[in-house]
KEGUMAR-248661 format. One record per atom (N, C-alpha, C): residue in one letter; z, x, y. Coordinates in steps of 0.02 Angstrom, whole numbers, plus 50000, padded with zeros to 5 digits. Each point is the difference from the previous one (the first is absolute). Example, Ala and Ser with C-alpha at 12.3 -4.5 7.8 and 13.67 -1.06 7.14 Angstrom:
BEGIN
A503905066049716A500004995550059A500005004550060S499644998250053S500035004250059S500374996150055
END
This chain:
BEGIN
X521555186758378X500444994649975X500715002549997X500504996350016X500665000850000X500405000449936X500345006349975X500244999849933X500534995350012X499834996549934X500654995649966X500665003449954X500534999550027X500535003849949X500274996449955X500185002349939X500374994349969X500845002849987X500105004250024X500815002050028X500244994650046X500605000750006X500134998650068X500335003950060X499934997450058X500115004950060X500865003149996X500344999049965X500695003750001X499805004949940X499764995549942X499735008549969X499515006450003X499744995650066X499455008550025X500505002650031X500534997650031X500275004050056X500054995750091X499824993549980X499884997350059X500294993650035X500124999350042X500174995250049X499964995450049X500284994650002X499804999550083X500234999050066X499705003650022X500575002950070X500164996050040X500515000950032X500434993750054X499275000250063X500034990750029X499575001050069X499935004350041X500685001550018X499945004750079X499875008249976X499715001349917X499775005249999X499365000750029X499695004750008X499215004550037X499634993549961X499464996950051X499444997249969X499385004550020X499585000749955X499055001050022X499784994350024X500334992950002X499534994349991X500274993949991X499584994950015X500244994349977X499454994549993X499924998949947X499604991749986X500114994550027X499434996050014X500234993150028X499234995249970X500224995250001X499404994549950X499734994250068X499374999850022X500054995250060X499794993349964X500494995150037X500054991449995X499214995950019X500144997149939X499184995550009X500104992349950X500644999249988X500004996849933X500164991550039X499484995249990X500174995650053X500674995049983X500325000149928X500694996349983X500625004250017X499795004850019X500565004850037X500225001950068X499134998950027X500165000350088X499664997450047X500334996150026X499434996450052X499435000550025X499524996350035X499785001050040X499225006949976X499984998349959X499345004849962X500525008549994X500644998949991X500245005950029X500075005750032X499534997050057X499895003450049X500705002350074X500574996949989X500865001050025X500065005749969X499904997449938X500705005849939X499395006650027X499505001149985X499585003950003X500185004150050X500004997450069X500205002650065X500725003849987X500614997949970X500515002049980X499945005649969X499844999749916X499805004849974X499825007750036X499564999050040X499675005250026X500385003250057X500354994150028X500625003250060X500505005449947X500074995749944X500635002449956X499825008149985X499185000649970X499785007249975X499945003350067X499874995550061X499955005650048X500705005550017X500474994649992X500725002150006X500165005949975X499985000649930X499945006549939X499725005550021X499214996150003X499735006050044X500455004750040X500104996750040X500145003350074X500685002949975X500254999049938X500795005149974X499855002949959X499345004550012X499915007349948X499824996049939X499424996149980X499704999549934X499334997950005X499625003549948X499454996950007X500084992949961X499804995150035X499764992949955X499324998549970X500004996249930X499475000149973X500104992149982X499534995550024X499934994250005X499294997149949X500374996349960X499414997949937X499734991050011X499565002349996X499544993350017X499564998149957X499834993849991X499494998349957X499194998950039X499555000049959X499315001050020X499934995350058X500124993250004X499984994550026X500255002150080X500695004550002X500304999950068X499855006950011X499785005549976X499915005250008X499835001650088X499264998750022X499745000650053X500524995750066X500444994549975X500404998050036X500645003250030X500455004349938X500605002749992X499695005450033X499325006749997X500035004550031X499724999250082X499884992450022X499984999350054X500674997850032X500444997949980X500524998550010X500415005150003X500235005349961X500345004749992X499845008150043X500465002250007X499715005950050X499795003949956X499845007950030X499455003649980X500335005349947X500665000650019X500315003649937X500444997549941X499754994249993X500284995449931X499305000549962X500525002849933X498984999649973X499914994749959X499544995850003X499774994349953X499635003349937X500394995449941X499635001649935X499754994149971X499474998949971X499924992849970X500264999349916X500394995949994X500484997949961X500074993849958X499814996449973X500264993449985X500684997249950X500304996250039X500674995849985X500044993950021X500514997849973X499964991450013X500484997250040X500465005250035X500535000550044X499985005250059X500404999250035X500185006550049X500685003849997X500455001049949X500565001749979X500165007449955X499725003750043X499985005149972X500545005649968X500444997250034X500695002649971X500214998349930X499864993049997X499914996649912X499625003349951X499384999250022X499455001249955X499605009349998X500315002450051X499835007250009X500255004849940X499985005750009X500295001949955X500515004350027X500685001249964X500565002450024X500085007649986X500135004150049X499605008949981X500765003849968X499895004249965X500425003649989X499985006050016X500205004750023X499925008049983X500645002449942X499735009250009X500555004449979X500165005850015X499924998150080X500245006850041X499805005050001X499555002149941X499455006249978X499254998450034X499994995250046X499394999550026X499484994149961X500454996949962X499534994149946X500264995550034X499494995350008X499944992450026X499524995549947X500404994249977X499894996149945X500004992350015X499784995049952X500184992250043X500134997149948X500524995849992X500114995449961X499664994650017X499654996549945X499484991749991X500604994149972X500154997350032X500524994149983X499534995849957X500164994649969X499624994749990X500094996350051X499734993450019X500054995850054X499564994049960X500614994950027X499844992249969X500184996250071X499695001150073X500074996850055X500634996249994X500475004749986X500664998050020X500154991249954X499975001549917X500144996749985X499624994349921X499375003750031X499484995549952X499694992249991X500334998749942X499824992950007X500644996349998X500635004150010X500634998550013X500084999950088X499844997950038X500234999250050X499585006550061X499425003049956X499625003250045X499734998950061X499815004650039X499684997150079X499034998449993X500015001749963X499114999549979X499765003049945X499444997549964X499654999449938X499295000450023X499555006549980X500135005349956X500405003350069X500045010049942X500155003150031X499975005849973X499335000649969X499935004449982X499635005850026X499794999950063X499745004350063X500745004750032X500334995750008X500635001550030X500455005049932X499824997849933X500045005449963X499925005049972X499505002150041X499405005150013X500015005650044X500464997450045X500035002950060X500425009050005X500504998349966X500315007049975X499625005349976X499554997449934X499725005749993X499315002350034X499804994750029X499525003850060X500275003450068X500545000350017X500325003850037X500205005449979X500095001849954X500185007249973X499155004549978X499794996349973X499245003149992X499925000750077X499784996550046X500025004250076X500215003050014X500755001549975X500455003050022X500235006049937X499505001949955X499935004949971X500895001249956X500054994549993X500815002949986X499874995949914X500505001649958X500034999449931X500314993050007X500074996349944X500134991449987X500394999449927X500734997850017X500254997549960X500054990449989X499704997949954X500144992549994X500564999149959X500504997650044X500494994149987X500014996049953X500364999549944X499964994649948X500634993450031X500024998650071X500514995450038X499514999150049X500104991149995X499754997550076X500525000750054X499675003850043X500694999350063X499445002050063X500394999450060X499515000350045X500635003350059X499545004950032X500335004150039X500625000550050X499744993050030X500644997550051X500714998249964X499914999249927X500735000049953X500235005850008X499915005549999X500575004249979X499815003850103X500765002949995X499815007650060X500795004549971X499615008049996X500465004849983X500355002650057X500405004949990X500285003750040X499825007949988X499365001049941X499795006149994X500705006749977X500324997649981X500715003149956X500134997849946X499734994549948X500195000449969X500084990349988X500164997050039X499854990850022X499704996949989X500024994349971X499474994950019X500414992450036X499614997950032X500404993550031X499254994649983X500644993749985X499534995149974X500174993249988X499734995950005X500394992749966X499884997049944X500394995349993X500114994749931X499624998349987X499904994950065X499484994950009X499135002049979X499945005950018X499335000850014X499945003749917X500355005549976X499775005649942X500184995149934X500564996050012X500294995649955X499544993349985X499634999750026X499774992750021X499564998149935X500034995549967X499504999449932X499415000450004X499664998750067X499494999750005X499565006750017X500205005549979X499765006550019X499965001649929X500775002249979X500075004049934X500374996149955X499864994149968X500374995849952X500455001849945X499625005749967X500225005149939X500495005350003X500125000250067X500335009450008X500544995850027X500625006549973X500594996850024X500125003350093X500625000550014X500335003150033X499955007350003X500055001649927X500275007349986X499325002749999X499454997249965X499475002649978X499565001450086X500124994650045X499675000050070X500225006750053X500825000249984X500355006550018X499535005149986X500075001349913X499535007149985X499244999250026X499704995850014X499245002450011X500175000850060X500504998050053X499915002250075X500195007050008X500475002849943X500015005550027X499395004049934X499844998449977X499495004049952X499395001650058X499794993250052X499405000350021X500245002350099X500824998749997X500135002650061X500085007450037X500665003449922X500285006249978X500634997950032X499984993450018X500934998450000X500494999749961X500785000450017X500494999549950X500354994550018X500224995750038X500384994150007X499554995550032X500134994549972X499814992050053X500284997350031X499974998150038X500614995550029X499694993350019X500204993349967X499624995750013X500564995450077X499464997750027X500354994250029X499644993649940X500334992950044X499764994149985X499524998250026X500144993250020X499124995350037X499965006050065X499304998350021X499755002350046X500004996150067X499514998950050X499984996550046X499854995149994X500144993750038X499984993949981X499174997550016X499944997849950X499364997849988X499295006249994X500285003850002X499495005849990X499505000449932X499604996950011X499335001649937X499875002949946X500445005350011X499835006749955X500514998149962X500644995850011X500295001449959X500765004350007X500075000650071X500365003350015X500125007149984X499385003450048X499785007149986X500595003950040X500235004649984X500485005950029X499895002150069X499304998650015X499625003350082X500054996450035X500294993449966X500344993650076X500654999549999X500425001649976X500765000049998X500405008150000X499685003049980X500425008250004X499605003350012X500215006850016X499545004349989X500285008050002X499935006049955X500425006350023X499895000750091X500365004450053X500085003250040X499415008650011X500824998849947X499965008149960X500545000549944X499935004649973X500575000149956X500894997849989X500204995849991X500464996649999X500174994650048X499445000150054X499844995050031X499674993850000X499974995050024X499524994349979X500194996050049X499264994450026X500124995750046X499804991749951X500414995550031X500044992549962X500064996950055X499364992449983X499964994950039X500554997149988X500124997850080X500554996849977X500164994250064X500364994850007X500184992850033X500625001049996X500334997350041X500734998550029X500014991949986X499624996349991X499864992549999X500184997349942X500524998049991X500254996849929X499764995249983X499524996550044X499644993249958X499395001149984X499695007050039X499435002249969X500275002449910X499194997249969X499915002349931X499995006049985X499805004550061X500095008350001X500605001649986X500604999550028X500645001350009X500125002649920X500324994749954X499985000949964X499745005349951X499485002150000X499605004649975X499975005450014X500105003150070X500175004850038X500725002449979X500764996150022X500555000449961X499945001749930X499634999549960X500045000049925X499985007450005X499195002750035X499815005350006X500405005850017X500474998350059X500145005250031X500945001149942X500194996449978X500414999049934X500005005549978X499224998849959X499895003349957X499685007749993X499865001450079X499735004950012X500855004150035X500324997050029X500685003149995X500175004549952X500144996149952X500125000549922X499575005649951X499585000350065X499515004849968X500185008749991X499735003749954X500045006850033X498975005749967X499815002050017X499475001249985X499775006849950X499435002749969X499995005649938X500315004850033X500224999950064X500385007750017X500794997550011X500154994149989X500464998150001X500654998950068X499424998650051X500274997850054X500164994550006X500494996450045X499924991250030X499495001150023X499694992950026X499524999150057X500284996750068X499605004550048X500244996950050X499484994650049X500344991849999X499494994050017X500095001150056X498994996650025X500055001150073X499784993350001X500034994250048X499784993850010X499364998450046X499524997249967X499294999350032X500194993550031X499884996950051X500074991249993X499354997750015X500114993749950X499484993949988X499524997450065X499495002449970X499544996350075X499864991849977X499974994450059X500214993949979X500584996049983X499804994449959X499635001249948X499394997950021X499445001949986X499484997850002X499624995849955X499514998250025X499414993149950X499305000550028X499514999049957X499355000850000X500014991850056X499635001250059X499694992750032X499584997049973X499984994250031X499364996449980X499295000850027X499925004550061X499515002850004X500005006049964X500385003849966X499795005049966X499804997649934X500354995149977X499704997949926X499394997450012X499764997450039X499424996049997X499325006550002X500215004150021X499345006749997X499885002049951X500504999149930X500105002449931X499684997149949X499345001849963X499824994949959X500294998849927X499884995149980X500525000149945X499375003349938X500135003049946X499405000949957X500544999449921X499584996349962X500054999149941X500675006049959X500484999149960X500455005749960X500225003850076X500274999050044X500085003650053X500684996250032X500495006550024X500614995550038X499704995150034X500404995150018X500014994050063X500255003350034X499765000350091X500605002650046X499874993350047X500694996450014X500094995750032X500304998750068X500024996250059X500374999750048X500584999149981X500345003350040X500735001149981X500315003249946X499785004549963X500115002649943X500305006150045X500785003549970X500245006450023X499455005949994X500235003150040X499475006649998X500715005249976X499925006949952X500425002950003X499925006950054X500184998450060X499925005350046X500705004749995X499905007049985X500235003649996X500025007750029X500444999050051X499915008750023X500045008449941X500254997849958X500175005649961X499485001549966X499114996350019X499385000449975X499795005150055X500245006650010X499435003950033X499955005549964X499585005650043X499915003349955X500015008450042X500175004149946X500395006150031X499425002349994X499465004750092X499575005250002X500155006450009X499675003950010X500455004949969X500225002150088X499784999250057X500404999050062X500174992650015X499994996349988X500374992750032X499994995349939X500404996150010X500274993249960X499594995450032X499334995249956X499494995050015X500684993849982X500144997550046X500354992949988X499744994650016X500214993849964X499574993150000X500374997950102X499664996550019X500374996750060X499694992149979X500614997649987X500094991349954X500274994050083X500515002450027X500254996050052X500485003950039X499654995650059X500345002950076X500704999349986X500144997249986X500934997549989X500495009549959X499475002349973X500255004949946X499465006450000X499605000150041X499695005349970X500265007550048X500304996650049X500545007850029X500375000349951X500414995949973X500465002149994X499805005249917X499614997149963X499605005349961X500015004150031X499625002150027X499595006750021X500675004150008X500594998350038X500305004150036X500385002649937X500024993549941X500485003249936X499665006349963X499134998450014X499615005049953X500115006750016X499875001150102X500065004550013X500655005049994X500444995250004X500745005949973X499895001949933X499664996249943X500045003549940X499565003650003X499445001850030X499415004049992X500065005050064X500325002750035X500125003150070X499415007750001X499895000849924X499445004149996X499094998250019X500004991849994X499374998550013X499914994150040X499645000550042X499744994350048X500004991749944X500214994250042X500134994949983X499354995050036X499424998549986X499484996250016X499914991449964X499894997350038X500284992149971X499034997849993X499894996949976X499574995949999X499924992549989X499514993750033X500204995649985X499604997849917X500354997149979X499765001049919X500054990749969X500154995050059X500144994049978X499244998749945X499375000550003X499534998049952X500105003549954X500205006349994X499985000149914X500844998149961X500404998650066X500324996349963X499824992249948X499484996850044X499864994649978X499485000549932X499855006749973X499645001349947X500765002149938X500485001250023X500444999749957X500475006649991X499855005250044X500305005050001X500145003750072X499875008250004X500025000950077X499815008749972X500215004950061X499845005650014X500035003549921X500645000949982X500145003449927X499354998249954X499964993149987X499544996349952X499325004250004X499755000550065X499364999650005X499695009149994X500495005150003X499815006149992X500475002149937X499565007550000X500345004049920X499945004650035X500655006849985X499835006650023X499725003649936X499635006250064X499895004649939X500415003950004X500465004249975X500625005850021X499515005549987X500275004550043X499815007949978X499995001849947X499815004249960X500005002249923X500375004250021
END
């Protein structure tokens, strides 16, 4: 059984380290949930597995969690060195509901247990229950033999990303939002991120991406580089609703300087679309009781700045022909250390997220 601490990870000594540090690993949750993905989700599924193959193939082992039901399916589907574990959750969002690892450089590897209220609760949540999906953290660390701190804050993974110095980056919209943490102020949300991060500054932006689910999670609108670096979605289109929001961002991230007390320097992702769910894609989607509606024509928030750093190549979403060079070519100048691999990722866009969402690293201890 996995010890429970009742410290927290800055007072053992611990942290959590920026992406493009050393991973052992990475989690991923496979799609079965039929108000989330078409078609018995058997698309997203196909995706998914392109997505872990991707990782794979950039120096990590992947560990893909399945429930009893898809088990014999996912390890026929998946190649031979992704290992299937059987798992149960009520989502495929593992970046949310996983648990977020810390070390302390002495060779300890630890996980923080968020709470999780499916992005919201009975305030504007994506589904009811969710208490499988709240589960999920600490059965990943018991596999994963590592110690468990629980979180007295609902938050979910794709909100915050560090720069592993000392950072946290985050938004309004999403940490602020009443429907997470009603009681805690500003100041009080600050200290548990760095109590449970071992950070010293926040830096918030505002709203997130337009129409994005979560709430406008940090893993669709920014994201660190590397240290004093950071990339932001962003539109040139002044009548797009993006515009606005992007400008606010990049303002304020100007304006910014970080715990080591640098500026930051913005790099510009651009907007794939805009895009919208079809009407043959809605129609594959069943609707089920306490569960989003996803409708024809409803925005999708497609976002390049949702990939995810392996520890040889950058897994990026590929959203539209119109933009997805011109991604790639921005990723590869910021990353000139690791191969740039695109995947197409349009179905799990239509479940509500993309590449970032759907995995958790494990970092090196």
């Amino acid at each position: 059984m996995t010890t429970t601490y009742d410290a927290t990870p800055a007072a053992d000594g611990f942290h959590m380290p920026a992406e493009w540090a050393p991973h052992d690993g990475c989690w991923m949750l496979w799609p079965e949930r039929p108000d989330s993905w078409r078609m018995g989700a058997k698309p997203a599924q196909a995706e998914f597995a392109a997505v872990a193959t991707a990782i794979a193939a950039g120096g990590e082992d992947v560990t893909m969690a399945v429930s009893s039901r898809q088990y014999d399916n996912a390890r026929g589907v998946l190649p031979s060195e992704i290992r299937v574990v059987e798992l149960s959750s009520d989502d495929a969002w593992m970046r949310d509901v996983g648990p977020t690892f810390v070390v302390d450089g002495r060779g300890g590897r630890r996980g923080v247990d968020w709470a999780f209220n499916a992005w919201g609760g009975t305030e504007g949540g994506i589904y009811w229950p969710w208490k499988n999906d709240d589960e999920v953290a600490r059965k990943v660390l018991e596999i994963e033999r590592a110690g468990r701190y629980r979180a007295p804050l609902v938050l979910e993974g794709g909100s915050i990303h560090v720069d592993g110095e000392g950072t946290v980056l985050t938004t309004e919209e999403c940490l602020l939002n009443p429907n997470r943490n009603p009681s805690l102020t500003r100041e009080r949300i600050e200290a548990y991120l760095h109590a449970y991060l071992g950070t010293e500054k926040v830096l918030w932006l505002g709203p997130g991406t337009v129409n994005d689910e979560t709430d406008g999670h940090i893993d669709n609108i920014c994201c660190f580089v590397r240290p004093g670096v950071v990339a932001l979605h962003w539109t040139d289109d002044a009548s797009d609703p993006q515009h606005a929001i992007s400008v606010d961002a990049l303002t304020r991230l100007e304006a910014m300087t970080d715990a080591r007390g640098r500026a930051l320097e913005v790099h510009k992702l651009p907007m794939p679309g805009p895009l919208a769910l079809t009407e043959e894609e809605a129609a594959g989607i069943d609707g089920i009781a306490g569960a989003k509606s996803r409708l024809a024509g409803d925005r999708l928030a497609g976002s390049y700045v949702n990939y995810y750093i392996a520890n040889e190549r950058i897994v990026m979403p590929l959203l539209d022909e119109r933009t997805d060079d011109e991604a790639r070519e921005i990723l590869v100048a910021l990353y000139p250390e690791r191969e740039v691999v695109g995947v197409p990722t349009r179905e799990v866009l239509l479940g509500g997220g993309n590449i970032h969402c759907i995995t958790q690293q494990v970092p090196t201890a």
